[in-house]
C-alpha positions as CSV (number, residue, x, y, z in Angstrom):
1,X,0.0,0.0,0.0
2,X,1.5,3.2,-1.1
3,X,1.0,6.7,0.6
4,X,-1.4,7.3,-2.4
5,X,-3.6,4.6,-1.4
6,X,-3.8,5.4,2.1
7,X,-4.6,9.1,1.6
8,X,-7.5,7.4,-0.4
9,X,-8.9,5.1,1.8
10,X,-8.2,6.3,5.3
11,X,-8.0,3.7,7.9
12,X,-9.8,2.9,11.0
13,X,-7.8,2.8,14.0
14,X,-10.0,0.4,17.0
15,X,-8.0,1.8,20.6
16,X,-10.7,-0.1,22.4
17,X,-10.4,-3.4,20.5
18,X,-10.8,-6.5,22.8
19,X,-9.4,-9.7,21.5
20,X,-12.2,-11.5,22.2
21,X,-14.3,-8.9,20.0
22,X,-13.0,-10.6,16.6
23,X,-11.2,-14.1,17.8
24,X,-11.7,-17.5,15.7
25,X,-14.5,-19.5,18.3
26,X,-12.1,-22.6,17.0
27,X,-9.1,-20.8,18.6
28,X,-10.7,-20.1,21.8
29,X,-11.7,-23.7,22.2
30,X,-8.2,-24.6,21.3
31,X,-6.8,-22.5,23.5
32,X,-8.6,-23.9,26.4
33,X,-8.2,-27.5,25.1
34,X,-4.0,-26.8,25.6
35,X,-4.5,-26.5,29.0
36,X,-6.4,-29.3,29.9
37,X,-3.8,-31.3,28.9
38,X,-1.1,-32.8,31.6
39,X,2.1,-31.3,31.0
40,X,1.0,-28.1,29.3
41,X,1.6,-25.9,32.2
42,X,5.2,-27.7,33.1
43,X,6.2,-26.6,29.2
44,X,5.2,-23.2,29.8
45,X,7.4,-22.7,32.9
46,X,10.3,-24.6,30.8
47,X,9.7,-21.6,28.2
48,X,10.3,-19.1,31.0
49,X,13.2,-21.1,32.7
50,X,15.5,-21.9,30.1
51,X,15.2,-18.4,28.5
52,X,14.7,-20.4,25.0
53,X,13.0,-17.0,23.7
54,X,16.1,-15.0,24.3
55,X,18.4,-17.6,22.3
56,X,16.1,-17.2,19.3
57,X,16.5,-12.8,19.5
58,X,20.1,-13.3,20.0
59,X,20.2,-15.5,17.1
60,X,18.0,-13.5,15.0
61,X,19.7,-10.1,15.6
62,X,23.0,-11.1,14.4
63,X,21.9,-12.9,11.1
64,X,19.0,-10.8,10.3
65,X,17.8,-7.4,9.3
66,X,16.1,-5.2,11.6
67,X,13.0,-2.7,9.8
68,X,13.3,0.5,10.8
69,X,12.2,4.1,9.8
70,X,15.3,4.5,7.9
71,X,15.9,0.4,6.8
72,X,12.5,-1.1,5.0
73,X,10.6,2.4,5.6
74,X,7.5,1.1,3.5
75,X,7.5,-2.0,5.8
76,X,8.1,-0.3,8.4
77,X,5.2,2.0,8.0
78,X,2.8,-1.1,7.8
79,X,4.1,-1.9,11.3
80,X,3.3,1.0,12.3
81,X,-0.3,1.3,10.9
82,X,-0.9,-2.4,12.0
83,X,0.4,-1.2,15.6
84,X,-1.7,1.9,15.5
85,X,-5.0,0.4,14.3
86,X,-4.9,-2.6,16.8
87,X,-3.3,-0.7,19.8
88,X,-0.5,-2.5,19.9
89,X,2.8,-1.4,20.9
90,X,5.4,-1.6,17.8
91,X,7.6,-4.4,18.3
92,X,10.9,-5.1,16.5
93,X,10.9,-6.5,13.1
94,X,13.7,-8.0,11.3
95,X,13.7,-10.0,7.4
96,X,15.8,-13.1,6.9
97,X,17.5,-13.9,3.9
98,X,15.0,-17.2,3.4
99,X,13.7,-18.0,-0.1
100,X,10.9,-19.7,1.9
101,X,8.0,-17.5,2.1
102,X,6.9,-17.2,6.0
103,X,6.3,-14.7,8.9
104,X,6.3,-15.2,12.6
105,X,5.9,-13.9,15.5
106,X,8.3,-14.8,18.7
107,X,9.2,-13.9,22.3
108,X,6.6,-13.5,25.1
109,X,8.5,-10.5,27.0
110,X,9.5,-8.9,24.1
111,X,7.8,-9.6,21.0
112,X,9.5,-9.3,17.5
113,X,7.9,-10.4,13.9
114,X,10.6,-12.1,11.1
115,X,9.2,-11.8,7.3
116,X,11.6,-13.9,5.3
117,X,12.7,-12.5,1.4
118,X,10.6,-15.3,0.3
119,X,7.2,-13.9,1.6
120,X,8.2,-10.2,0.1
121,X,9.0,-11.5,-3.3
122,X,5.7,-13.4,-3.3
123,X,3.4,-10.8,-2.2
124,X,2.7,-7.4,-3.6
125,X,2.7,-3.9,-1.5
126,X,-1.2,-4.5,0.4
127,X,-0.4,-8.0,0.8
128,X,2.7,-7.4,2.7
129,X,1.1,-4.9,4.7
130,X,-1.9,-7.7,5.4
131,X,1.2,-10.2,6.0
132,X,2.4,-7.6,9.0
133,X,-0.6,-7.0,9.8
134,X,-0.9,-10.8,10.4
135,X,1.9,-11.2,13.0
136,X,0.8,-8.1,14.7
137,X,-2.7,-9.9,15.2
138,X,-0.7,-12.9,16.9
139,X,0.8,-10.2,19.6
140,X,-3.0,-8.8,19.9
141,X,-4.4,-12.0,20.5
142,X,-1.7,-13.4,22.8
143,X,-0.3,-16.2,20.8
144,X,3.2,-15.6,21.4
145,X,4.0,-17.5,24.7
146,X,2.2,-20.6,23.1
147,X,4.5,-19.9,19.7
148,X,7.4,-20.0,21.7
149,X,6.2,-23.5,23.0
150,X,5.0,-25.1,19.4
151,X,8.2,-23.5,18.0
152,X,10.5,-25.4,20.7
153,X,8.3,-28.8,21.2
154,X,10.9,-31.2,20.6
155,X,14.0,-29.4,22.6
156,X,11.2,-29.0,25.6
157,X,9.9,-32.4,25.5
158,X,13.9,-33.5,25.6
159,X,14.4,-31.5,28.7
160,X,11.7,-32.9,30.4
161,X,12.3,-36.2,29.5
162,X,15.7,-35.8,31.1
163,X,14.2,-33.5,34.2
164,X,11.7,-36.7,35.2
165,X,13.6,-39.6,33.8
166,X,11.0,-40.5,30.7
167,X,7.9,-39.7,32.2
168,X,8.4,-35.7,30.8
169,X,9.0,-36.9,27.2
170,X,5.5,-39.3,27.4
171,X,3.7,-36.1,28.7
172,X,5.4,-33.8,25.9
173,X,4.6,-36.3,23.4
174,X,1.0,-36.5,24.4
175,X,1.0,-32.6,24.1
176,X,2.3,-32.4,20.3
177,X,-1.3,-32.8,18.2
178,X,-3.5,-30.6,20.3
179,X,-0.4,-27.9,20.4
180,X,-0.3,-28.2,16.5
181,X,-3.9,-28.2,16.3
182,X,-4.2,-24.6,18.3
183,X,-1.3,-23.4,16.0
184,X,-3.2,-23.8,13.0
185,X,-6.6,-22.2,14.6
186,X,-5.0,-19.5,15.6
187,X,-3.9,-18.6,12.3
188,X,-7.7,-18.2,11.7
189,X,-8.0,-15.2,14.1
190,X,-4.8,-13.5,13.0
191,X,-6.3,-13.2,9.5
192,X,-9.2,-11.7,11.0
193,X,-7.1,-9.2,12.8
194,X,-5.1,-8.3,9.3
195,X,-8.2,-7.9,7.6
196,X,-9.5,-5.3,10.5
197,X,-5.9,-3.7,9.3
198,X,-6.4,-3.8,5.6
199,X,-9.8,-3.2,5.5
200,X,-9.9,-4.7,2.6
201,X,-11.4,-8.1,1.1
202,X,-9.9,-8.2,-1.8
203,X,-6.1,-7.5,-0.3
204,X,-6.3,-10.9,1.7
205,X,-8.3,-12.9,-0.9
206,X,-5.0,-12.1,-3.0
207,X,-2.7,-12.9,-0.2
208,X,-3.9,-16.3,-0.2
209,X,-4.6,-17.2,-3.8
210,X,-0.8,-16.2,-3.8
211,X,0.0,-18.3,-0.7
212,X,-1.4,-21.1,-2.4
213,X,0.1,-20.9,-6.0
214,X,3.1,-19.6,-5.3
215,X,3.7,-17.6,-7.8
216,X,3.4,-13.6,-7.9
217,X,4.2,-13.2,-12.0
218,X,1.1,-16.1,-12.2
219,X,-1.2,-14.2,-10.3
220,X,-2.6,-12.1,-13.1
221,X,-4.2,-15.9,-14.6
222,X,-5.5,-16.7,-11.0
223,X,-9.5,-16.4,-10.6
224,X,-10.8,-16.0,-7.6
225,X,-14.3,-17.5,-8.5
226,X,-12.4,-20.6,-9.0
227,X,-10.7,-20.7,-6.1
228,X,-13.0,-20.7,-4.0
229,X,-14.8,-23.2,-5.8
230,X,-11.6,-25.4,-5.1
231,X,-12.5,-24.9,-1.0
232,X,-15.9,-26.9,-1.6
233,X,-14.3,-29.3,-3.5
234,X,-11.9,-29.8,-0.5
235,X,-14.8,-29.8,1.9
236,X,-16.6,-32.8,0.0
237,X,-14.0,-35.0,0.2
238,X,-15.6,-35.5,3.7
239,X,-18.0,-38.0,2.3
240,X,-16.1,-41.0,3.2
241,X,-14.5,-41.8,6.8
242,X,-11.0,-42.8,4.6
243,X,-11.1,-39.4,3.4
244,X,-11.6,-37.8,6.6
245,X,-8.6,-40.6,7.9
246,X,-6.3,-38.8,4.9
247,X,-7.5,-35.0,5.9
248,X,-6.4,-36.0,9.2
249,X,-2.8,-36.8,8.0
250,X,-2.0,-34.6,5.8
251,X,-2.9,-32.2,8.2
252,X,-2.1,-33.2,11.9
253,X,1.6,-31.9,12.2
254,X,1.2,-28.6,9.7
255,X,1.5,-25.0,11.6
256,X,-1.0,-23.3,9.1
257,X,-3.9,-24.2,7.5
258,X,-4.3,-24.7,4.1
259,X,-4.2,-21.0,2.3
260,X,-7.8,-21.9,0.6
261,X,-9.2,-22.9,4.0
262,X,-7.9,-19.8,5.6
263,X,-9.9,-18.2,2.9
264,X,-12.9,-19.8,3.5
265,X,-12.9,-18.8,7.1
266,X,-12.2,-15.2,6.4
267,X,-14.7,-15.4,3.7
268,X,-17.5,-16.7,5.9
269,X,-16.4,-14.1,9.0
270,X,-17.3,-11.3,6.2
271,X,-20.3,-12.7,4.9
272,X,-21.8,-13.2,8.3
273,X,-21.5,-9.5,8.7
274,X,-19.3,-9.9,12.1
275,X,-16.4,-8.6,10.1
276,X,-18.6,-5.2,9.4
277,X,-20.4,-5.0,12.6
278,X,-16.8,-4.8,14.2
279,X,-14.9,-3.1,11.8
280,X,-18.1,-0.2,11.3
281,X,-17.5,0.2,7.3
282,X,-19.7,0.2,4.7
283,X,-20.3,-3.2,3.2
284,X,-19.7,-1.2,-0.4
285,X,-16.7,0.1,0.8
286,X,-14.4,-2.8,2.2
């Protein structure tokens, strides 16, 4: 989004936003399903013990790029409005050399966001900002202690393992699906949060059509009627309980959901009317 667009279509800033206003009902459950599960509590103080979110800001620091006014400044000024429209406080915000497009959000005491080169080379100018917008929803919504636990799983369930001679490791193990599975739904509110950003259907329709075919230069022979035509086809695959068996699979140890399913969701939160009734535009304007 240029400076042009902006001065165009100025955006709505919510100060008084609660979370709980515009979060995914899948991630609330999800949320509270993580805690009902023994162990989940003993990860969380590992987090916090072994300082693993430090290591990660350490690392990050020295082989990254940080965004600033003066470094990025058109990134840097959809941090800002993403900051500014969700009442968050800025965080830092660095972009790794990674040909892999992804974002995420990291560190429960200090919060930063990494965009890999990947992501920005995919994604044009208002899909970035949505992308920022994104990880700034994660902060909003409180994702990032749990983040730092799905990122680390494997070196926590290690150290509890050793802590409690096995029985730590059997505990963390037992942890892994519902962890993945909250990971994945709370993808589905940050979306919302981006779009409360962008303000903008359109911006994170493209965003995902992109996500999904991978390929910016192909976009221009992408419909989006057909698209979302693929999401139904994906939902009737339900018919059988093999297919539901094989949905389960493919999907069980992923950290996002699908980009046509993240569509869908976003799609039906706008239809519903929520998505205006929050946001307060105009139907014929977003």
């Amino acid at each position: 989004m240029s400076d042009t667009v902006k001065k165009q279509r100025k955006l709505r800033t919510y100060p008084d936003l609660e979370r709980a206003a515009f979060m995914h009902p899948w991630d609330i459950k999800a949320t509270a399903a993580l805690h009902r599960v023994p162990g989940f509590d003993r990860l969380i103080a590992k987090v916090m013990e072994y300082g693993l979110e430090r290591v990660l800001f350490l690392q990050n620091i020295a082989d990254n790029v940080r965004v600033t006014d003066k470094m990025f400044p058109r990134l840097h000024r959809y941090l800002q409005w993403s900051c500014k429209v969700l009442a968050v406080p800025e965080p830092e915000f660095y972009i790794s050399m990674d040909p892999v497009p992804n974002a995420y959000t990291y560190g429960h005491t200090r919060p930063f966001i990494v965009m890999t080169s990947g992501l920005i080379e995919l994604l044009g100018e208002e899909e970035q900002f949505y992308a920022v917008a994104h990880e700034v929803g994660h902060i909003k919504c409180e994702h990032v202690l749990y983040t730092a636990v799905a990122m680390n799983i494997a070196t926590l369930v290690e150290i509890l393992g050793q802590a409690t001679l096995g029985l730590g490791s059997l505990l963390g193990k037992g942890l892994e699906l519902p962890l993945y599975d909250w990971w994945r739904k709370s993808e589905l509110s940050a979306d919302r949060a981006a779009l409360l950003c962008v303000q903008d259907r359109q911006v994170a329709m493209r965003s995902f059509m992109k996500l999904a075919g991978g390929a910016n230069k192909l976009f221009h022979e992408m419909d989006e009627g057909e698209f979302m035509r693929q999401i139904r086809a994906y939902e009737e695959a339900d018919e059988s309980s093999l297919n539901k068996i094989y949905k389960f699979f493919i999907t069980a140890f992923r950290t996002h959901p699908f980009p046509i399913m993240r569509a869908k969701h976003l799609d039906e939160w706008i239809t519903s009317g929520e998505f205006y009734r929050i946001s307060g535009l105009d139907p014929n304007d977003a």
